[in-house]
KEDO-367166 format. One record per residue (C-alpha): x, y, z; residue in three letters; residue number from 1. Coordinates in steps of 0.05 Angstrom, whole numbers. Layout:
((X,Y,Z),'Ala',NUM),
...
//
This chain:
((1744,1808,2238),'Unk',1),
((1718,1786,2168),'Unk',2),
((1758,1746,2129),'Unk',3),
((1805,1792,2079),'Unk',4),
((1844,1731,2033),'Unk',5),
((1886,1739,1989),'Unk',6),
((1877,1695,1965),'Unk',7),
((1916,1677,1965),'Unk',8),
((1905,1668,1930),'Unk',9),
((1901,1665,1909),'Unk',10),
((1858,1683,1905),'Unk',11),
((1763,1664,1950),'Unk',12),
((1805,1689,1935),'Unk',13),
((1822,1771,1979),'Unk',14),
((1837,1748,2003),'Unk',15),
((1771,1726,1988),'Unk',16),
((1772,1640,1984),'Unk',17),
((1806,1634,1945),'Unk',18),
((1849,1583,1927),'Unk',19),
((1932,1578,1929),'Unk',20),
((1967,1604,1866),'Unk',21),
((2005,1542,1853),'Unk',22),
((1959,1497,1817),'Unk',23),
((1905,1533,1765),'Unk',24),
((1838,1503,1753),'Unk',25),
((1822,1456,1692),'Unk',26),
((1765,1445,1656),'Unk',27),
((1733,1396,1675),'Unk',28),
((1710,1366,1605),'Unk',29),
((1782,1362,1592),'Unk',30),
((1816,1296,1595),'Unk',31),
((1857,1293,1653),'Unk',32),
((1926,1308,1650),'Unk',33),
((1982,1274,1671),'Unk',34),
((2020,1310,1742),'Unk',35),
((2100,1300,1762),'Unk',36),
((2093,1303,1842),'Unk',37),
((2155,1298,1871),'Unk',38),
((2130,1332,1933),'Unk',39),
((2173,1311,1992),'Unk',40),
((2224,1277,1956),'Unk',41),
((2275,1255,1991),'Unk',42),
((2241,1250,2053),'Unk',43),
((2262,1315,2104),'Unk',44),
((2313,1302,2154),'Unk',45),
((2291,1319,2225),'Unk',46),
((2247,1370,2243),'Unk',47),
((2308,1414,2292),'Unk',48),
((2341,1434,2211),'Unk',49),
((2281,1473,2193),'Unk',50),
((2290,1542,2175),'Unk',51),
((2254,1603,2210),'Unk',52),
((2206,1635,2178),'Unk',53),
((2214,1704,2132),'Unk',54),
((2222,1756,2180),'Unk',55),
((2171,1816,2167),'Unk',56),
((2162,1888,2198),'Unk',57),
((2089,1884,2202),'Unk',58),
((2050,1868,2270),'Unk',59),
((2015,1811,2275),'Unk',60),
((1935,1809,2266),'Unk',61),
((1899,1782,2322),'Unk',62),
((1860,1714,2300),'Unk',63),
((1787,1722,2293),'Unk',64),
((1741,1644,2300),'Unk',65),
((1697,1659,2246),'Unk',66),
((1755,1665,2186),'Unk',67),
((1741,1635,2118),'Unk',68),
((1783,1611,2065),'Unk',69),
((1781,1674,2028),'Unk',70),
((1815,1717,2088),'Unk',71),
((1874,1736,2032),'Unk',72),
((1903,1730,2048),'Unk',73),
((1875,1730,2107),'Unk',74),
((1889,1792,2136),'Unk',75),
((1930,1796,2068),'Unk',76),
((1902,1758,2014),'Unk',77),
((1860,1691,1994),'Unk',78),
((1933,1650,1982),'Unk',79),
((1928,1623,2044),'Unk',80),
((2000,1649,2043),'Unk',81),
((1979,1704,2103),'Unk',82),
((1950,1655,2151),'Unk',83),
((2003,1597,2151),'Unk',84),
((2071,1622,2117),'Unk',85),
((2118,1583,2094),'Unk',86),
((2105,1510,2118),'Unk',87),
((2141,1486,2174),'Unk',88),
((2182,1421,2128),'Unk',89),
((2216,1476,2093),'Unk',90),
((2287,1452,2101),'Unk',91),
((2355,1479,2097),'Unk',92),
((2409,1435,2077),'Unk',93),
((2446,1435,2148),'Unk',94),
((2485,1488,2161),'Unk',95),
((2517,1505,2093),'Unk',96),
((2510,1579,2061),'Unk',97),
((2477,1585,1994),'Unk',98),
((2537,1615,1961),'Unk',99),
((2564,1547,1950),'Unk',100),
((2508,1519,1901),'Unk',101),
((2531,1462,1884),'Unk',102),
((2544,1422,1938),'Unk',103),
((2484,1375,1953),'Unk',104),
((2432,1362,1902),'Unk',105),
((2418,1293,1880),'Unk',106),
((2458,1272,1824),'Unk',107),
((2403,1233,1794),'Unk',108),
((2356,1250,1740),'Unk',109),
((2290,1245,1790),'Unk',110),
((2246,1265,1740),'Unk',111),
((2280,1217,1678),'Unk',112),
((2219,1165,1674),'Unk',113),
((2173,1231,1657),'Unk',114),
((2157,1231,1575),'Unk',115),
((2162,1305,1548),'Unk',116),
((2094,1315,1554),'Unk',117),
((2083,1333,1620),'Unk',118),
((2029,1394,1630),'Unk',119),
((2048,1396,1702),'Unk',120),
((2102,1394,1754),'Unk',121),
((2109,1399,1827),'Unk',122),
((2180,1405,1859),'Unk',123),
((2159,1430,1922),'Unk',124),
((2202,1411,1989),'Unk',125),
((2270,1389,1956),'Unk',126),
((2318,1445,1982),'Unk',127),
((2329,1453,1907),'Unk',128),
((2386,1509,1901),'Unk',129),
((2407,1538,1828),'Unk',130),
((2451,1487,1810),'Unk',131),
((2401,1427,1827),'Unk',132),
((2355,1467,1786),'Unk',133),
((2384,1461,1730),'Unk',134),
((2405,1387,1737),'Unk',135),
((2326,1371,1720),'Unk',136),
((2337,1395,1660),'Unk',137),
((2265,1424,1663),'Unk',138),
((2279,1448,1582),'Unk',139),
((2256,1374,1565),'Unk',140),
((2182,1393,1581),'Unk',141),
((2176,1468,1553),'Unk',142),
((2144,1445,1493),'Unk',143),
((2083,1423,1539),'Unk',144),
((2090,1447,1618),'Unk',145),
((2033,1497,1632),'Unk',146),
((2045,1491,1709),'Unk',147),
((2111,1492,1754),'Unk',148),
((2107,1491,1822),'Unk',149),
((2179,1509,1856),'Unk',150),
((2150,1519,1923),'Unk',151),
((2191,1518,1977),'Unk',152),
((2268,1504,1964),'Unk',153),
((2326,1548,1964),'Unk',154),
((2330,1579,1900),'Unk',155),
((2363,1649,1903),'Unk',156),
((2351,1653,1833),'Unk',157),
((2337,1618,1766),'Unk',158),
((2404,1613,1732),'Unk',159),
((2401,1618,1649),'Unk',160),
((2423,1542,1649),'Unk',161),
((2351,1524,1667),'Unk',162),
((2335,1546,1602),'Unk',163),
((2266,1576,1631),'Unk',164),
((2255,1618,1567),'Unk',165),
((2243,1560,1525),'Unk',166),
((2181,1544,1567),'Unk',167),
((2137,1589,1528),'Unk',168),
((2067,1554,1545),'Unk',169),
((2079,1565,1623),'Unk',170),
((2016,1594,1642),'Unk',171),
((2022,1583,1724),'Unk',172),
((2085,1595,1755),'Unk',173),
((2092,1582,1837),'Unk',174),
((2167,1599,1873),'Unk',175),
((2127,1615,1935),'Unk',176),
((2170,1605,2002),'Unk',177),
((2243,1610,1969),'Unk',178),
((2304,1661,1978),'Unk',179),
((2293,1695,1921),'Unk',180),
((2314,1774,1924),'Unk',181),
((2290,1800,1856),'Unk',182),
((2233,1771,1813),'Unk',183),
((2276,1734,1764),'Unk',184),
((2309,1767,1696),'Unk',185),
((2272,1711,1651),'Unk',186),
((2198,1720,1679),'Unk',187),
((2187,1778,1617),'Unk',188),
((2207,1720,1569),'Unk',189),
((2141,1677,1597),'Unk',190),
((2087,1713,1547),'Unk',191),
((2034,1661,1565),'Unk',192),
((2041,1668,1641),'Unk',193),
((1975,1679,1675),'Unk',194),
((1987,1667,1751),'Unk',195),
((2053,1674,1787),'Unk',196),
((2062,1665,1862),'Unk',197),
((2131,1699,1889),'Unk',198),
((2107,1710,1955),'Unk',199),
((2153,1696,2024),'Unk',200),
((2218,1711,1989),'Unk',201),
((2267,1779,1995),'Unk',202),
((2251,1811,1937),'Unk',203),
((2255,1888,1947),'Unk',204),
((2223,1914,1885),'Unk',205),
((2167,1897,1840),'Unk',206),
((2200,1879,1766),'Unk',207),
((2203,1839,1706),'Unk',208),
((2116,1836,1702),'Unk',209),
((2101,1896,1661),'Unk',210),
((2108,1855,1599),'Unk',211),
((2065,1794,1622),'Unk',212),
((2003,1811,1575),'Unk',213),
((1962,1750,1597),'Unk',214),
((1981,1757,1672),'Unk',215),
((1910,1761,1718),'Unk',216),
((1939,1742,1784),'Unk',217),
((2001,1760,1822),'Unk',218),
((2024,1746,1890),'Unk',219),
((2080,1783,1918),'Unk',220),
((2056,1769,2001),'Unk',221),
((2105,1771,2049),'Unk',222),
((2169,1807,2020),'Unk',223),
((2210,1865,2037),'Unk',224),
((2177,1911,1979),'Unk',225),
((2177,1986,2003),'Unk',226),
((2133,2011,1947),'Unk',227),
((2115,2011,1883),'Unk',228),
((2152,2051,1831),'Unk',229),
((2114,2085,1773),'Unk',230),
((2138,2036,1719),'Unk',231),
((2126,1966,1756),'Unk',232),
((2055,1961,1720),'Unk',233),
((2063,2009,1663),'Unk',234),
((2057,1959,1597),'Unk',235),
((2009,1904,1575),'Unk',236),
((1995,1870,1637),'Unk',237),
((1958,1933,1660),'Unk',238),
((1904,1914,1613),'Unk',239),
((1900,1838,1637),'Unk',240),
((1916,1852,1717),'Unk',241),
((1853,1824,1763),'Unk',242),
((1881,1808,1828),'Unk',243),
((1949,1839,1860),'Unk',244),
((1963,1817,1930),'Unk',245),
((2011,1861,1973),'Unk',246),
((2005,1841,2038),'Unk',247),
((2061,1840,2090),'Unk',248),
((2099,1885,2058),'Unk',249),
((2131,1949,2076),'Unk',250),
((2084,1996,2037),'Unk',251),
((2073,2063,2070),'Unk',252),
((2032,2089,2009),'Unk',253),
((1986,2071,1956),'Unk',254),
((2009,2099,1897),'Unk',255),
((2022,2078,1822),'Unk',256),
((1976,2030,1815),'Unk',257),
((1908,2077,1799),'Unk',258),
((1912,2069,1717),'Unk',259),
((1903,1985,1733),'Unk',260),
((1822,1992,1706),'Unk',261),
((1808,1908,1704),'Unk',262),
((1840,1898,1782),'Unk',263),
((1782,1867,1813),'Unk',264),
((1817,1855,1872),'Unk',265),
((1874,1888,1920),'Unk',266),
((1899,1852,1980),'Unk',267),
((1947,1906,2028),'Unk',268),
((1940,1883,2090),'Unk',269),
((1997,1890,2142),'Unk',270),
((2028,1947,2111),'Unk',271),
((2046,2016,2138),'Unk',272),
((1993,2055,2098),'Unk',273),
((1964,2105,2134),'Unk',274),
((1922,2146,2078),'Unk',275),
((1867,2112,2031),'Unk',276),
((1888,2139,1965),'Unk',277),
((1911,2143,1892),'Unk',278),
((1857,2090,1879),'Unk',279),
((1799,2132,1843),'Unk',280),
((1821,2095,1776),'Unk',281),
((1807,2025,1798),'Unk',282),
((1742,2018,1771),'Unk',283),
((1735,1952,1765),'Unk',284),
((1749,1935,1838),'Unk',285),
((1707,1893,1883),'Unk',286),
((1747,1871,1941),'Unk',287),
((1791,1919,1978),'Unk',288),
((1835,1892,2034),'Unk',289),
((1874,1942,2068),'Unk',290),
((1871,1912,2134),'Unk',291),
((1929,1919,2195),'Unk',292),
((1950,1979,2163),'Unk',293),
((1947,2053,2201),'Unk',294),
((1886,2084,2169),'Unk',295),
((1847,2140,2206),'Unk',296),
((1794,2160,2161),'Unk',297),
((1751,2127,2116),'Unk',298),
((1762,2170,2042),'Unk',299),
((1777,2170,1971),'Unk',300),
((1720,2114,1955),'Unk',301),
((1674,2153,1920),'Unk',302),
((1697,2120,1853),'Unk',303),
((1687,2057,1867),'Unk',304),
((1620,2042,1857),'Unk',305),
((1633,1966,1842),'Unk',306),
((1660,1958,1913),'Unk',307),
((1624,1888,1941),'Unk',308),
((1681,1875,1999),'Unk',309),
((1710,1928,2052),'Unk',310),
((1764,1900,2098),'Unk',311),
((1792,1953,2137),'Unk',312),
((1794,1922,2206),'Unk',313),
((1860,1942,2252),'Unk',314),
((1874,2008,2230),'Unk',315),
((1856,2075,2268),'Unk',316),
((1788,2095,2252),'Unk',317),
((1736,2127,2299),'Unk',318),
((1677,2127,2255),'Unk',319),
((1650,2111,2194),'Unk',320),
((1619,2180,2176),'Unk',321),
((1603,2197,2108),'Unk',322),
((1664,2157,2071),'Unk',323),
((1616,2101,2043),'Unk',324),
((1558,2141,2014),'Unk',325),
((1572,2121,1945),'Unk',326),
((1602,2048,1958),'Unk',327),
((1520,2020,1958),'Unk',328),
((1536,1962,1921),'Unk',329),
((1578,1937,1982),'Unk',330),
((1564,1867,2012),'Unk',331),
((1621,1848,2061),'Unk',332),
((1634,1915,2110),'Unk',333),
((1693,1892,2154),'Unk',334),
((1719,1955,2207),'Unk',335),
((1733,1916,2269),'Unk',336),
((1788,1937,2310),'Unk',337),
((1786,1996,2309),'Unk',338),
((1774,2057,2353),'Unk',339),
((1690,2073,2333),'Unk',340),
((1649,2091,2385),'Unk',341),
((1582,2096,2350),'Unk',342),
((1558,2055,2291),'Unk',343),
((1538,2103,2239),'Unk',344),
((1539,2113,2158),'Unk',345),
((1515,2045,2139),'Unk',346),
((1438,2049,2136),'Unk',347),
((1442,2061,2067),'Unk',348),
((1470,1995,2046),'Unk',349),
((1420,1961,2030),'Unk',350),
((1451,1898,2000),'Unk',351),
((1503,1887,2060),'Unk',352),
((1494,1810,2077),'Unk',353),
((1561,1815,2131),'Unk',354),
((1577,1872,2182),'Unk',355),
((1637,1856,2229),'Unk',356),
((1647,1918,2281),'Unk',357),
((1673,1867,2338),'Unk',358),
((1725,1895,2386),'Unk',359),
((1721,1977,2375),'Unk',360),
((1694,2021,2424),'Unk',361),
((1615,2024,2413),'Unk',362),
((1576,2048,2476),'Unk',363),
((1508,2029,2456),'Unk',364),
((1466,1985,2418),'Unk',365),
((1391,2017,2434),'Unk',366),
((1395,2042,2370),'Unk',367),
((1402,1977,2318),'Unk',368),
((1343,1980,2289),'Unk',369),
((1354,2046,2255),'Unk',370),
((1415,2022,2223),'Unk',371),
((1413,1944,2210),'Unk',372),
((1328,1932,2210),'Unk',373),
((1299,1889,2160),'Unk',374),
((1267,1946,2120),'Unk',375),
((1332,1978,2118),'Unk',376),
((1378,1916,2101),'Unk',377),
((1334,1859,2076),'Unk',378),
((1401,1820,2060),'Unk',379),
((1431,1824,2122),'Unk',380),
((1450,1749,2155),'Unk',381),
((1515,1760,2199),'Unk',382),
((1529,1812,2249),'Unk',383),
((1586,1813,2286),'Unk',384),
((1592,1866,2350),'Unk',385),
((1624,1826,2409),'Unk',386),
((1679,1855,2449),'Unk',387),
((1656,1922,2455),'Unk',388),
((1629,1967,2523),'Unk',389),
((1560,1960,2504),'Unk',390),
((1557,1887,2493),'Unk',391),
((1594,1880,2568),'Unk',392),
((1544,1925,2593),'Unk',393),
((1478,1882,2560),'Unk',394),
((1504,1832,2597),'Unk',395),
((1458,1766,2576),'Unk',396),
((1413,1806,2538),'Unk',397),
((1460,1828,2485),'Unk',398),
((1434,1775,2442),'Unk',399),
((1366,1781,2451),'Unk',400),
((1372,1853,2442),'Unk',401),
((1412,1846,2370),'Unk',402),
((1360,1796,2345),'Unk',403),
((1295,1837,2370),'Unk',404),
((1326,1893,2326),'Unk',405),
((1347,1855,2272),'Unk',406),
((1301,1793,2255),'Unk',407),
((1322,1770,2190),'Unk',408),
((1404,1756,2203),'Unk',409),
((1427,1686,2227),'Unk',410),
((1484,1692,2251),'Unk',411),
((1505,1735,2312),'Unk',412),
((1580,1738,2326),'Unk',413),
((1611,1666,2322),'Unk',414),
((1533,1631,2343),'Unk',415),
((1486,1608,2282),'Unk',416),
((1412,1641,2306),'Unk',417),
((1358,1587,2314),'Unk',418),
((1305,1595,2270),'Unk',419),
//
């Protein structure tokens, strides 16, 4: 299967790579900036304390050797987010139920030999819980901290002492991999936000990001979201919106999200959806990840004439048929997994440069040529058809066959073609 990401990232990066959410890019004529890392501080007790990863209804996508970066997330997104989850040093403080906040945060100000300055901080791995949180007092650097990164502590939310409406240049907020069950009351108060990350957490509902006018990216992978209600994107950040990752959810429907015009990219994988639809307003989209999800029929495309990456692998589909006739600008087709017999509808996509149909049910491949040949796809460089009846039955000349019909690709299933 061809790489989805999220990304994850955030974000290729649908993926695809896409890099994690939790740090943004600089320019680089800029003068460099001065980073808090705190990361792994104090050092984690013993590996047999670390907590179990979020628990999710979705099955599992089978690996595939040839994944890049960008896979987005993955089977979900580009964060990287789908791939790994939450890392492994996530650790609970022993035993002790989250209800009782305050028992065992440091005391000391970790972060007093830090001017105000600061443009960016990273408190990832402390089993930080509320009322550690707000011992920081993290209000000391709103009048200059563009990126926080919580990633990876305990927080079940971010209590009003933390005073995070006074950070009003935030512009890249991370609380990836925490126990957070609703996206936080004081996230509308962050007007300068541009990327926040609140994937592997609990949180039920989409909220609190309508008013975010400046918001491009948003990562909500791995939760327990069961779909999206028709005012979770209704306000400003419609009109700012590029990349909205999904995956490992429990969606069973697309729906509300069709008046989002700038989205250029939607990450879905391992879902329930079983119907391509209510996306006809998306018009700016170019990746679509909608992989491990129960989709029979390839429809509802026809709009989306911008549409450069197709990941649809694991779902239900039996052919390909007419449902990308209009989709010509496409350059990554990914449908492996799935149930098709006979390659057909593609010979019109002329600017594909990836085709991944590994591991479906194709009987034969006498008839390449007419689909993938270099007058048809000049572009074309990776093809990807292993696991399937006819390439069992070829036998050792399934390769020779591929590249007699195909000259101009160089790569055939995980093996580079010599030149």
């Amino acid at each position: 299967m061809a790489p989805d990401l999220s990304q994850q990232p955030a974000p290729a990066p649908a993926e695809g790579a896409e890099a994690s959410s939790s740090v943004a890019q600089t320019d680089a004529s800029a003068p460099p900036r001065r980073v808090v890392t705190l990361a792994n501080y104090p050092p984690p007790p013993p590996q047999g304390l670390a907590v179990d990863e979020p628990e999710t209804d979705s099955e599992d996508e089978p690996d595939h050797p040839a994944r890049r970066a960008a896979a987005a997330v993955s089977s979900i997104g580009p964060t990287g987010a789908v791939e790994s989850g939450p890392s492994s040093s996530t650790i609970a403080a022993g035993a002790q139920q989250d209800g009782n906040d305050s028992s065992d945060e440091e005391n000391e100000d970790i972060l007093a030999t830090y001017g105000s300055d600061e443009e960016e901080i990273d408190l990832t791995h402390l089993r930080l819980r509320a009322s550690g949180l707000k011992s920081l007092r993290l209000e000391r650097f709103a009048r200059t901290l563009k990126h926080l990164s919580l990633r990876a502590n305990l927080l079940r939310k971010l209590p009003a002492s933390s005073h995070f409406e006074l950070m009003t240049e935030l512009s890249n907020l991370d609380l990836y991999d925490n126990e957070l069950e609703k996206v936080p009351d004081v996230i509308k108060k962050l007007e300068k936000l541009e990327s926040l990350d609140l994937s592997f957490n609990n949180i039920r509902h989409v909220s609190n990001v309508s008013h975010l006018s400046r918001c491009q990216t948003l990562f909500f992978v791995q939760n327990k979201i069961g779909r999206i209600r028709e005012e979770d994107f209704r306000g400003p950040i419609a009109e700012s919106l590029k990349s909205l990752e999904l995956g490992g959810n429990r969606l069973r429907a697309i729906e509300h999200i069709d008046f989002l015009s700038k989205l250029e990219e939607l990450w879905l994988g391992k879902n329930k959806i079983s119907k391509l639809e209510n996306i006809s307003g998306l018009s700016s989209l170019r990746i679509l990840s909608i992989q491990s999800n129960r989709i029979t029929k390839l429809e509802n495309l026809a709009e989306l004439t911008g549409l450069e990456e197709l990941y649809i692998a694991h779902n239900g589909l039996t052919q390909i048929g007419d449902g990308l006739q209009a989709n010509i600008n496409l350059k990554v087709l990914d449908v492996s997994g799935n149930r098709i017999e006979e390659i057909d509808g593609v010979s019109h996509l002329s600017n594909l440069v990836e085709f991944w149909a590994n591991d479906n049910k194709i009987i034969t491949f006498n008839y390449l040529d007419k689909h993938f040949g270099p007058n048809l796809m000049p572009q074309l460089e990776t093809l990807y058809l292993e696991g399937n009846p006819a390439q069992r039955a070829d036998g050792p000349n399934y390769r020779r066959k591929v590249m007699l019909s195909c000259p101009q690709i160089k790569q055939i299933d995980a093996t580079f073609v010599k030149a």
